[in-house]
Residue, then its C-alpha position, 0 to 999 in steps of 0.5 A: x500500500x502506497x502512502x496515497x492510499x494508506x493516508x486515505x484509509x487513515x482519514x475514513x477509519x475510526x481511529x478512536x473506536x478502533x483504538x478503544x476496541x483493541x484497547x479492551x482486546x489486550x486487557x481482557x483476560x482469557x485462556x493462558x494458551x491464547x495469551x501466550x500464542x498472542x505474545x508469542x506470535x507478536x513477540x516473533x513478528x516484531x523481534x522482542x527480546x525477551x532476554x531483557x523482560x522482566x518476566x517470562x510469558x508465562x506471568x503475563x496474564x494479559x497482552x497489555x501487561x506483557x506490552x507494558x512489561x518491565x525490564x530485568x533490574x540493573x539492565x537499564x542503568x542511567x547516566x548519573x554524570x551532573x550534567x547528562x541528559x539521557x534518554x526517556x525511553x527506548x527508542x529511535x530519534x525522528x528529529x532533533x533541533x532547537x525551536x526556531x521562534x518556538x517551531x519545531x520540525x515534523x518531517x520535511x516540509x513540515x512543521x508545528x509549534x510548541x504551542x500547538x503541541x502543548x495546547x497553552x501559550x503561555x505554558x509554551x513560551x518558556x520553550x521558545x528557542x529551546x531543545x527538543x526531540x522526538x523519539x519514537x517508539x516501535x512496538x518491540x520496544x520497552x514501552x515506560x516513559x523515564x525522566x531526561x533529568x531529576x528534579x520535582x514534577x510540577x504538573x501535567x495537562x491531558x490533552x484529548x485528541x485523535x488517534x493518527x498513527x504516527x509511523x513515516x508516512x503519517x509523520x510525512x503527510x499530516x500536517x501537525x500530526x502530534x498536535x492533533x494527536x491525543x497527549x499527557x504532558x509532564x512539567x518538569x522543573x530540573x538542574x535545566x530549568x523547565x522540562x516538558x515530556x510530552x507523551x503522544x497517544x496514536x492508532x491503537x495506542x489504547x491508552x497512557x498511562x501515569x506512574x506519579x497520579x491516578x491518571x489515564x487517558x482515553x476514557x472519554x474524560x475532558x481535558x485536564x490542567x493540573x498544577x501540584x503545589x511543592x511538586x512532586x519529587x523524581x530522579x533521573x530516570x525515574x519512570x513517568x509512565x506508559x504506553x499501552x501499545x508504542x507511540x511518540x514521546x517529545x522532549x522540550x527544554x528552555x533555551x539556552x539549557x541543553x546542547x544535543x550530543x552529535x550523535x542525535x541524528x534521525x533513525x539514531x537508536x537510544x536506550x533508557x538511561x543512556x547519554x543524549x545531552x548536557x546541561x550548558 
């Protein structure tokens, strides 16, 4: 299928219904030979390793907490250089830069802003100028979502939206497309100042979920700004939350604050932990 044609069924399918469904799909409990031939066959198409799981099959009694599955303890181990940035997830970068005016690139030819991605203004403003990234995550990956720095959580807004996928040639073609998307922003104040984690929902990415508050999307909820008081203390590394099927996650710092590694390039793969930038 050409991307002309995939974009097309994109546009008439039911993205939500198709998400919520799938979603259900994965966390219904069934038979253990059903959930472990699911697991398994996903496991052998998508090239899993399971050598880094937590777990064996056998103690996955859904698919989604096999999706959502922990890693064995110390495989991960995370940067505690001062000045390190490391990555918030496994995964691959998409694109890498410094907001222009606060814009930040989608794919070639096109681009979105901070405040769109952010959905408030002046929630947005701190970030004009700044680092940011985009790193996405396949479905064989290690799906929890880890802080680039430690600090305090500040607060979160939950955004609703729609369900694009976001492989290429959605990424290529829709303008705007993690904008639009559903998301659960993460504030954070650190040793960089201001961080935002911006955690982007997607075609059969049934739901996200937060590790630091009782808080999960696509239940048909409205949209939620909350601001916690003294904030609510993490290090780095510490895990943030998760996917329930892959998807996107969007770093953004103040400018002025964080200069890339060199080896932040498209398609470059990161791991959780791992360095991908300093504290200028």
């Amino acid at each position: 299928m050409n991307e002309q044609t995939f974009m097309k069924l994109m546009r008439v399918l039911p993205k939500s219904a198709v998400s919520s469904v799938v979603g259900l799909a994965t966390r219904l409990p069934a038979p253990a030979p059903v959930h472990h031939w699911a697991m398994r066959t996903f496991a052998k198409a998508y090239n899993v390793d399971m050598e880094e799981a937590e777990h064996s099959f056998e103690k996955y009694p859904t698919f989604a907490q096999f999706f959502t599955r922990g890693l064995k303890p110390g495989l991960r181990p995370v940067d505690g250089g001062e000045k390190v940035v490391v990555s918030p997830v496994d995964g691959r970068v998409s694109q890498v830069g410094y907001s222009d005016n606060g814009r930040c690139l989608q794919a070639k030819g096109i681009e979105y802003t901070v405040d769109e991605l952010l959905g408030d203004s002046q929630a947005a403003k701190p970030f004009h100028g700044g680092a940011w990234t985009t790193l996405y995550l396949s479905p064989r990956d290690y799906h929890r979502i880890h802080a680039p720095l430690g600090g305090t959580i500040t607060g979160y807004a939950y955004i609703p939206g729609e369900f694009w996928p976001v492989n290429p040639a959605s990424v290529k073609n829709k303008q705007s497309l993690f904008c639009v998307n559903e998301r659960l922003v993460t504030y954070l104040d650190t040793v960089a100042g201001k961080v935002a984690v911006v955690k982007v929902g997607a075609t059969c990415v049934s739901r996200i979920k937060a590790s630091y508050e009782d808080i999960t999307t696509h239940l048909g909820q409205p949209g939620k700004v909350h601001r916690y008081g003294a904030g609510i203390p993490v290090e780095k590394g510490g895990e943030l939350g998760r996917f329930e099927m892959g998807s996107t996650v969007i770093l953004c710092f103040e400018p002025g604050r964080v200069r890339w590694d060199d080896s932040m390039q498209p398609e470059a793969v990161v791991r959780m932990g791992t360095r991908i930038g300093v504290i200028t």
